[in-house]
C-alpha positions in Angstrom: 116.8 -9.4 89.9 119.9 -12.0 91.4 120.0 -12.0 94.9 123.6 -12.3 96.7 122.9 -15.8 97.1 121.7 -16.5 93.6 125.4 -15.1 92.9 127.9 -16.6 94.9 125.9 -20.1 94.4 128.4 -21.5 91.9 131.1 -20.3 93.6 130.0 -22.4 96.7 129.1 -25.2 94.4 132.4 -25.0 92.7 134.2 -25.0 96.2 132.3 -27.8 97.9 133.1 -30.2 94.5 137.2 -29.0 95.2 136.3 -30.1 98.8 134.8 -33.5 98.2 137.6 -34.5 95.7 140.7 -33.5 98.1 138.8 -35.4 100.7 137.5 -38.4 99.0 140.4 -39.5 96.0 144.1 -40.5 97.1 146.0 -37.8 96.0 149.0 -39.7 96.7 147.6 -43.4 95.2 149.3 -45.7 94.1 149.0 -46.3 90.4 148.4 -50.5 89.4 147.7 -52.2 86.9 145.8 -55.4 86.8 148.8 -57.7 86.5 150.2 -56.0 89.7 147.8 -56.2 91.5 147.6 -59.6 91.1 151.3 -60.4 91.7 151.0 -58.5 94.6 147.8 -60.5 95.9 149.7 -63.8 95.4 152.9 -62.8 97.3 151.3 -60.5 100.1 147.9 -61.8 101.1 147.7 -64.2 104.2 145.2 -66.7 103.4 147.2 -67.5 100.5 150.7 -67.6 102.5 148.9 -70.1 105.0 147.8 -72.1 102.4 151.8 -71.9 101.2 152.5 -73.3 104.7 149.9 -76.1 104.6 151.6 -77.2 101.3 155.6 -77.3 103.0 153.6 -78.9 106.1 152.2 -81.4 103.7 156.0 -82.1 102.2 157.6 -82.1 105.8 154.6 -85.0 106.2 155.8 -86.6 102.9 159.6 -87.0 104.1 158.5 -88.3 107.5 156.6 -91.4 105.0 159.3 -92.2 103.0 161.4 -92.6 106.4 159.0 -95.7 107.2 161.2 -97.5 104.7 164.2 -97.3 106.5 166.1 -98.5 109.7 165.2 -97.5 112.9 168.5 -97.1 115.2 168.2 -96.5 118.9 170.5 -95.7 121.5 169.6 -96.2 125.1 171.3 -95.4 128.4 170.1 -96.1 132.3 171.7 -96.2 135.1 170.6 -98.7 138.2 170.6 -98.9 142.0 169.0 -102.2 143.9 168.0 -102.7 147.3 170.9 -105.4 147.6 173.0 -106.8 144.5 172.0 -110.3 142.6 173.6 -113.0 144.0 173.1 -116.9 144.0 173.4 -118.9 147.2 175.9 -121.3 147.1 175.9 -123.3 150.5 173.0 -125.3 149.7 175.5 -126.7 146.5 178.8 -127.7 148.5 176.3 -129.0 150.9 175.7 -131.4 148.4 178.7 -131.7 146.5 180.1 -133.3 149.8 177.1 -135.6 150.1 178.2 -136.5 146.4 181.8 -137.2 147.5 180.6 -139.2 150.2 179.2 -141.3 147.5 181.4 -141.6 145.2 184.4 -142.4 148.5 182.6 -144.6 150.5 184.6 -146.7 153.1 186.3 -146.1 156.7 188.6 -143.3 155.1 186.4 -140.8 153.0 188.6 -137.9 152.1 188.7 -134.6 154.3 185.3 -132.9 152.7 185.6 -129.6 154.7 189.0 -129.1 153.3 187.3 -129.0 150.0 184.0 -127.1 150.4 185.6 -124.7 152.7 187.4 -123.4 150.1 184.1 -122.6 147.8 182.5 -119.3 148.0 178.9 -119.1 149.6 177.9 -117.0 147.4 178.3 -115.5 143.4 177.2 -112.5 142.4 175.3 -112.4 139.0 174.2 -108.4 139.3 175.9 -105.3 141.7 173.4 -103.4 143.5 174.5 -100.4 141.1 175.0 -100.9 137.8 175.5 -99.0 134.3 174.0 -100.1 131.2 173.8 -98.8 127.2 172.4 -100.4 124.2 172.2 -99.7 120.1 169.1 -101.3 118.8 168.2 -101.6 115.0 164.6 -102.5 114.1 163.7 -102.5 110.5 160.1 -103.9 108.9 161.3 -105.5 105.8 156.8 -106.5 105.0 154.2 -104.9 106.5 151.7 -106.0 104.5 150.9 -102.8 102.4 151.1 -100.3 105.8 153.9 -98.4 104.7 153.2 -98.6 100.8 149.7 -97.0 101.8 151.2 -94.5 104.3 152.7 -93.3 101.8 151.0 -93.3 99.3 148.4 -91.2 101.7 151.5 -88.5 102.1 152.0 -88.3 98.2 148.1 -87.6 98.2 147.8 -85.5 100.7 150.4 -83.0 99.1 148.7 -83.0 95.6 145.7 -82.0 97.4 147.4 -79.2 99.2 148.8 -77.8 96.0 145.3 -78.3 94.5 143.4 -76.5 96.7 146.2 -73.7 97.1 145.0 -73.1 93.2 141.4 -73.3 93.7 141.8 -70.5 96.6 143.8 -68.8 93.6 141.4 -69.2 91.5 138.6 -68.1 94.1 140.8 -65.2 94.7 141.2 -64.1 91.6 137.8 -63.7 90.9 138.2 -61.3 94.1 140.6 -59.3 93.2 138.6 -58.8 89.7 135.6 -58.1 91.4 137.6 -55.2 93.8 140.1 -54.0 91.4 137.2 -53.4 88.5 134.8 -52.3 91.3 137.2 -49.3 92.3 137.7 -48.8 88.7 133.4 -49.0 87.8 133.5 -46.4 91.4 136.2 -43.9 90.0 134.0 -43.9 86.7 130.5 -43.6 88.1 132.2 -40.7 90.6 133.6 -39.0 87.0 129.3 -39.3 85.5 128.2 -37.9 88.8 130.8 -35.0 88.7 129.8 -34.1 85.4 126.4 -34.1 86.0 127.0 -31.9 88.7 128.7 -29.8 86.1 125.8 -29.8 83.7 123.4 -29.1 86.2 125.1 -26.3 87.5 125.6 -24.6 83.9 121.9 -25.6 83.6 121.3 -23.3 87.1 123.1 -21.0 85.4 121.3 -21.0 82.2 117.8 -20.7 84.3 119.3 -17.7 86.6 119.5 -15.9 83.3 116.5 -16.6 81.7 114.6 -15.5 85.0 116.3 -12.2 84.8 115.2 -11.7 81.6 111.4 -12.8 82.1 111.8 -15.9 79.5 111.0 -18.4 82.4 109.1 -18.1 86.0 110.7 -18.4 89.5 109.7 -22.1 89.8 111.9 -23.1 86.7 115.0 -22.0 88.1 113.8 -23.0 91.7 113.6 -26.9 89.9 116.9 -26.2 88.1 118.1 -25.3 92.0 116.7 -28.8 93.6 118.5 -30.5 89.8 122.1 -29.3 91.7 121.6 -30.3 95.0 120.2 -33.8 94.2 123.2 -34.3 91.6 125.5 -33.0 94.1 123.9 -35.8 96.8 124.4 -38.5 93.9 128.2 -37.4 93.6 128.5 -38.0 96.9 127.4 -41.4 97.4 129.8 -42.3 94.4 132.4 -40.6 96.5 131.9 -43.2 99.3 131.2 -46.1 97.0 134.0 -45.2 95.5 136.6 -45.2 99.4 134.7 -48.5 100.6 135.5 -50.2 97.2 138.9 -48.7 97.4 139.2 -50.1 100.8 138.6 -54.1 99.8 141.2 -53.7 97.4 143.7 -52.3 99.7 142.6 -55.5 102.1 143.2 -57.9 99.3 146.1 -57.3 98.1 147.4 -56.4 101.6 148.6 -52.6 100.8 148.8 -49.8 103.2 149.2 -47.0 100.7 145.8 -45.6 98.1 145.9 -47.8 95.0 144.3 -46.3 91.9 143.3 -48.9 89.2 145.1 -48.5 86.2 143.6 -51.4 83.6 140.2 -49.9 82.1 137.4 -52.0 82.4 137.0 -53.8 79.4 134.9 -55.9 76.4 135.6 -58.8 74.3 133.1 -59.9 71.9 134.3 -63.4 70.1 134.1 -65.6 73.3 134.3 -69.3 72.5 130.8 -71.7 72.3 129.7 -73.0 76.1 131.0 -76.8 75.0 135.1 -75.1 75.0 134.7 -74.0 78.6 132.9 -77.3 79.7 135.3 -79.5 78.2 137.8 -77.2 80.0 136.1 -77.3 83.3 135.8 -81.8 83.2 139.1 -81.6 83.2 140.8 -78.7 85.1 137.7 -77.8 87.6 139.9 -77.2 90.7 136.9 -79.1 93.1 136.8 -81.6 90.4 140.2 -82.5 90.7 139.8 -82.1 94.7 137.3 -85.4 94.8 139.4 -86.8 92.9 142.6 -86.9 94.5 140.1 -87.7 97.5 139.0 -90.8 96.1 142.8 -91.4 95.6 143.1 -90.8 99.5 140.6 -93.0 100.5 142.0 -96.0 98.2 145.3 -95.5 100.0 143.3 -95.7 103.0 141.5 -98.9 102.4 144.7 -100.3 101.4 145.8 -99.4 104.9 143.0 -100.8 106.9 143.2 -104.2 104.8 146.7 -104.7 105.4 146.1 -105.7 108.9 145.4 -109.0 108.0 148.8 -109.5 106.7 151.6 -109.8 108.9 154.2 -107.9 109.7 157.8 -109.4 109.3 160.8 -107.1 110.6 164.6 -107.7 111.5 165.8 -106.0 115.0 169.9 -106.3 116.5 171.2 -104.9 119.6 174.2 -104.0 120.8 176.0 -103.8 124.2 178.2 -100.5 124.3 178.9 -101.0 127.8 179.9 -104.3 128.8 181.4 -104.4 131.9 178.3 -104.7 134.2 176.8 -107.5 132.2 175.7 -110.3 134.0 177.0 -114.0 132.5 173.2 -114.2 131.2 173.5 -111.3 128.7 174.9 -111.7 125.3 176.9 -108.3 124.3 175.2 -108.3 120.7 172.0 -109.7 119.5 170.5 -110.5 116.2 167.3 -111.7 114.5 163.8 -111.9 112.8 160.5 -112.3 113.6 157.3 -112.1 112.8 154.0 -110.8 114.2 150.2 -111.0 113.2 147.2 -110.7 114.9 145.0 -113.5 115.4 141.6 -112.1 116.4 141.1 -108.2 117.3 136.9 -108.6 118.2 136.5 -108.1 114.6 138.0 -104.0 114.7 139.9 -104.6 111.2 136.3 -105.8 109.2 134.8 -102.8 111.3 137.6 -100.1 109.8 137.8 -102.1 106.3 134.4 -101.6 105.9 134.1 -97.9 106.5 137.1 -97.2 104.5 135.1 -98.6 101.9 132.0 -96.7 102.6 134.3 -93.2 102.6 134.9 -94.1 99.1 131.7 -94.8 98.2 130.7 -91.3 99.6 133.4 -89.4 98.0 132.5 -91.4 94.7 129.2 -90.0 95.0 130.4 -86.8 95.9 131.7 -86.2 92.5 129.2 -87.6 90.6 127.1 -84.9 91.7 129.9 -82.3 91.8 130.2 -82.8 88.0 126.6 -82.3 87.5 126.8 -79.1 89.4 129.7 -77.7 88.0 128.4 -78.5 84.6 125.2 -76.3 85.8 127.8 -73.4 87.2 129.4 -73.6 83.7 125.9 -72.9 82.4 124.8 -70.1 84.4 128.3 -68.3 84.3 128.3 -68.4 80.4 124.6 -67.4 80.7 125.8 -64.3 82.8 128.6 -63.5 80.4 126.0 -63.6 77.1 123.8 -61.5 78.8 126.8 -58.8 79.5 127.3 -58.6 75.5 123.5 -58.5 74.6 123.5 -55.8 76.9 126.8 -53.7 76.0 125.5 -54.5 72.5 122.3 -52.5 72.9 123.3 -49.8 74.9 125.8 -48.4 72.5 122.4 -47.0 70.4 120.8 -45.9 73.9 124.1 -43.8 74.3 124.4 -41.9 71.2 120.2 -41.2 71.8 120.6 -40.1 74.7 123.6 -37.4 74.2 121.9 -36.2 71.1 118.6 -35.8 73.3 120.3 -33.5 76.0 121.9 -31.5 73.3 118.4 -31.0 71.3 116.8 -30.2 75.1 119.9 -27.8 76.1 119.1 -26.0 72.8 115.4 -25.6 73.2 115.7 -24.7 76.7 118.3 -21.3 76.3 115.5 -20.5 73.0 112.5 -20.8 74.9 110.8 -23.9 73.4 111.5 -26.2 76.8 111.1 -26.7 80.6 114.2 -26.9 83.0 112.4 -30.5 84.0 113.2 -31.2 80.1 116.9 -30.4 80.5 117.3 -32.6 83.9 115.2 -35.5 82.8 117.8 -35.6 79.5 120.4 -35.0 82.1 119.4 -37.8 83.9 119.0 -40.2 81.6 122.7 -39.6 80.1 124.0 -40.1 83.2 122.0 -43.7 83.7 122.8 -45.1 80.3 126.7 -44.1 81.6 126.4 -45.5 84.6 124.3 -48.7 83.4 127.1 -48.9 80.5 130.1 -49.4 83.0 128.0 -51.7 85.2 127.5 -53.6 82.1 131.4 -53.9 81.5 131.8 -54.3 84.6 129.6 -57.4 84.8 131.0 -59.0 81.8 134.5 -59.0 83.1 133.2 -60.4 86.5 130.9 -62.9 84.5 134.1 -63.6 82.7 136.8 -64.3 85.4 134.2 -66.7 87.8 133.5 -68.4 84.4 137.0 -68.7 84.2 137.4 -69.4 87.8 135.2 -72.5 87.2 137.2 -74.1 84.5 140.4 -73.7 86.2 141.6 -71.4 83.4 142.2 -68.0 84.9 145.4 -67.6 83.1 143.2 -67.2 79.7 142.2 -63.9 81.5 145.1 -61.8 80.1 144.6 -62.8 76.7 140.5 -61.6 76.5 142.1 -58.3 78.7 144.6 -57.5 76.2 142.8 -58.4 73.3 139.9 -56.5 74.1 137.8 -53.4 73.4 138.6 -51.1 76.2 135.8 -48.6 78.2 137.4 -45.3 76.4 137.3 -47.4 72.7 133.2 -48.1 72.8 131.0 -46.1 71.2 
């Protein structure tokens, strides 16, 4: 007979499932697709809006180059107070202006010499002891050896390789979001597997609490049916929590407050291209590839820098007096020239800097060398990855029509007689794992798929294998 317990089970079960789902999935989520979610991870999330700001910092940096070219005009003002004003001393003169006179007269009547030097001042004054001045200077380096040419040549580099590696954390990222946004989706569909084997293990409880009644199966048959439940149940609600943490990293990502719910399906595309497409690809668009490079670029520009220091400089400069009335009779009120200036012997610093210039070039040469080996390796092992997501897609198709045949046979023999309740779970069971393994497979292939991608600096090819592609509902 069906104890109390026996009887209200299912309606516990049932409760508890309503329970976990109100608690666990966004009621209220926010429906994206795959293309909005990456629109909104390129517009909202911070590591890529700082490396925006590196990229206006690095054309702010340009501008200021370019200036090097032109003109420098200064204006300058001071004003000046002395201890006493600047004066010459004019005694010691008519002194001997009358000893000259004396000279130049001589005889029993000179002329009256006092009557002449008396009238002379004793002394001029060059400077007052306060005293305004202002000045507009122009210096401009008409050759500088290659300085500015490098300098800016430096700035243009520098900016390509902040836009460069703005799209290789693009790229980077969109691997991310492809690993979050198809991890919530592989979560919400391993949560749906668990839920209905919860279901099938509950109708199998139910199935065993009959057949005990009617003597067709011991106590220990449903008792296993009874431990089925509650280990499915503890399944379903891992996937529930799986399912919130993976939810969570795509919420961080693409920096939204509100639930998202994944709308794209995962997803299957058979006819991808031979491994030589994607390397030939990744030679020539590999976003670190193209990193060294405009590296090696920086450290010419650099060398050209260090070597133009044993050239001189030649440069043109003019001032002008905007205030003229405390000039002293020694200062011109305007000013203009050229000159020229080169260093003669600097205890060898400028072989010292030419030659590691030289030797950061040689590194960065090196650098790339073995970058290309490695990325050719990457390219390898990602298409590697991706194969292996097919073969295995490919072969679990039969597994899965097997396996939902088998639990049907075992349901069947079970309810007639001809089968244990460990029959039923272990089919059960197995349905569920080819399922699950199923999704992880298409999961992994469009993972496989976007850092293969990622690696040849092609992640805009993405769409076309999503769109074109067999979708999780259309396999067999």
């Amino acid at each position: 007979m069906m104890n109390s317990g026996q009887k209200t089970y299912g309606y516990k079960t049932g409760l508890m499932l309503t329970f976990l789902l109100l608690f666990f999935i966004p009621t209220g989520a926010k429906a994206l697709q795959f293309e909005q979610a990456f629109s909104r991870m390129m517009e909202e999330n911070q590591r890529l809006a700082a490396a925006r700001s590196g990229i206006e910092q690095k054309e702010a940096e340009q501008k200021a180059a370019r200036g090097l070219y032109y003109p420098q005009l200064q204006i300058s003002a001071s004003w000046t107070h002395m201890n006493a004003p600047l004066e010459v001393e004019l005694g010691a003169l008519n002194t001997r202006a009358g000893q000259l006179i004396h000279t130049l007269h001589p005889g029993p009547h000179p002329p009256d010499i006092s009557a002449i030097t008396g009238s002379l001042p004793q002394h001029y004054e060059l400077q007052e002891q306060s005293f305004l001045k202002s000045d507009l200077t122009l210096s401009w380096p008409v050759y500088t050896g290659g300085k500015i040419t490098a300098a800016n040549r430096a700035a243009d580099v520098q900016l390509e390789l902040a836009r460069t590696s703005k799209e290789a954390l693009s790229h980077q990222m969109f691997s991310e979001l492809v690993r979050f946004y198809y991890g919530v989706r592989l979560a919400d569909a391993v949560v749906q597997v668990r839920r209905e084997v919860v279901q099938g293990m509950e109708k199998h409880l139910h199935q065993a609490i009959r057949l005990e009644e009617t003597g067709m199966i011991a106590l220990a048959e449903r008792l296993h049916a009874q431990v089925a439940v509650e280990e499915a149940r503890r399944e379903y609600k891992k996937a529930l929590r799986d399912a919130k943490i993976a939810r969570t990293a795509l919420k961080s990502l693409i920096a939204c407050e509100d639930d998202v719910k994944p709308r794209s399906p995962l997803f299957f595309y058979r006819n991808i291209p031979d491994m030589a497409v994607f390397m030939e690809k990744a030679r020539k668009n590999n976003p670190l590839l193209l990193q060294l490079h405009q590296q090696e670029a920086l450290a010419s520009a650099g060398m050209q820098k260090e070597k133009s220091a044993y050239k001189p400089d030649v440069f043109l400069f003019g001032t002008r007096a905007l205030i003229t009335d405390d000039l002293t009779v020694l200062e011109p009120e305007w000013a203009a020239g050229a000159g020229i200036r080169f260093t003669l012997f600097d205890g060898f610093s400028r072989s010292g800097r030419v030659e590691a210039a030289h030797s950061v070039k040689n590194q960065i040469s090196q650098l790339r060398s073995q970058a290309i080996r490695d990325m050719e390796t990457l390219v390898e092992s990602r298409y590697q990855r991706l194969m292996q997501a097919i073969e295995q897609i490919d072969t679990l198709a039969v597994s899965r029509t097997f396996v939902r045949e088998y639990l049907r046979v075992r349901t069947r023999a079970f309810e007639e007689g001809f089968a244990t309740s460990l029959d039923v779970v272990d089919a059960e069971l197995a349905l569920s794992k080819v399922q699950i393994t199923h999704l992880q497979a298409l999961f992994d292939f469009d993972l496989a798929l976007a850092r293969l991608l990622e690696t040849t600096g092609s992640i805009s090819d993405f769409e076309y294998y999503r769109t074109n592609a067999e979708k999780e509902a259309e396999l067999p």
